[in-house]
C-alpha positions, 0 to 999 in steps of 0.5 A: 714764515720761512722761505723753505715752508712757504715753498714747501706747502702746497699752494694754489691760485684762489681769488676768494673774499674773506673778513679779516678783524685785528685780533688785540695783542693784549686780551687775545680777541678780535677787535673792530669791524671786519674789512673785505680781502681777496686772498690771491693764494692759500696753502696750509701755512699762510695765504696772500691776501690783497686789501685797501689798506696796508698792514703792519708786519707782526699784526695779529688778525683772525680770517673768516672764511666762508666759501662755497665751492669747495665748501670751507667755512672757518676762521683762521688766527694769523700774523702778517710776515711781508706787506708789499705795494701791488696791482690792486691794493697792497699785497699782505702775506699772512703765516696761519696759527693752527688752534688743532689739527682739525684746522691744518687738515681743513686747509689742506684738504681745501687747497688739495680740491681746489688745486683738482677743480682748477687743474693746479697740481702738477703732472708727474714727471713720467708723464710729462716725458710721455713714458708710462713706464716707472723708472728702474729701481735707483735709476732717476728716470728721463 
């Protein structure tokens, strides 16, 4: 997942299990048992998720996520793009291969509540600065 995607996205804070399997390389099915994660932020694009056990950057994997409030219950194919040493476990980034449109509005409309719930969105910048009123026609404002 490029920088600017990654920045682009909106992304919120979620300590949130999920299953993960290994998805063959070669039939395209997943493989295995599942293992428990902790995914410690989602967006659109990918997620952060801390396991037990490292994974090797470019492993294909399918997420199952089943979580109550708000209510999301699907499963995601992703690839790993950085595996890093942290608090916890080893922190993997994933990047989200979307079968459809279907999946990408699913996350985004998740992120989008979860980011309400927890007061994660960011203020306007007008009312940040206390004014009330919009900024004049092509002038930035404060």
């Amino acid at each position: 997942m490029e920088d600017d995607q990654r920045r682009r996205d909106v992304r919120v804070v979620a300590h949130r299990e999920v299953d993960v399997r290994y998805i063959d390389r070669t039939s395209g099915v997943p493989d295995g048992d599942s293992f428990a994660a902790e995914v410690r932020n989602i967006s659109v694009g990918g997620a952060l998720m801390v396991l037990d056990e490292p994974l090797w950057r470019g492993t294909l994997v399918e997420i199952r996520v089943a979580w109550a409030e708000p209510r999301l219950v699907t499963k995601l194919r992703a690839h790993v793009v950085r595996v890093a040493p942290c608090h916890g476990g080893i922190a993997v980034s994933v990047e989200f291969h979307h079968s459809g449109r279907s999946s990408r509005l699913d996350i985004l409309r998740w992120v989008l509540q979860e980011a309400r719930r927890t007061e994660q969105l960011a203020r306007p910048a007008r009312a940040q600065t206390g004014s009330t009123e919009p900024a004049p026609r092509g002038h930035p404002g404060p």
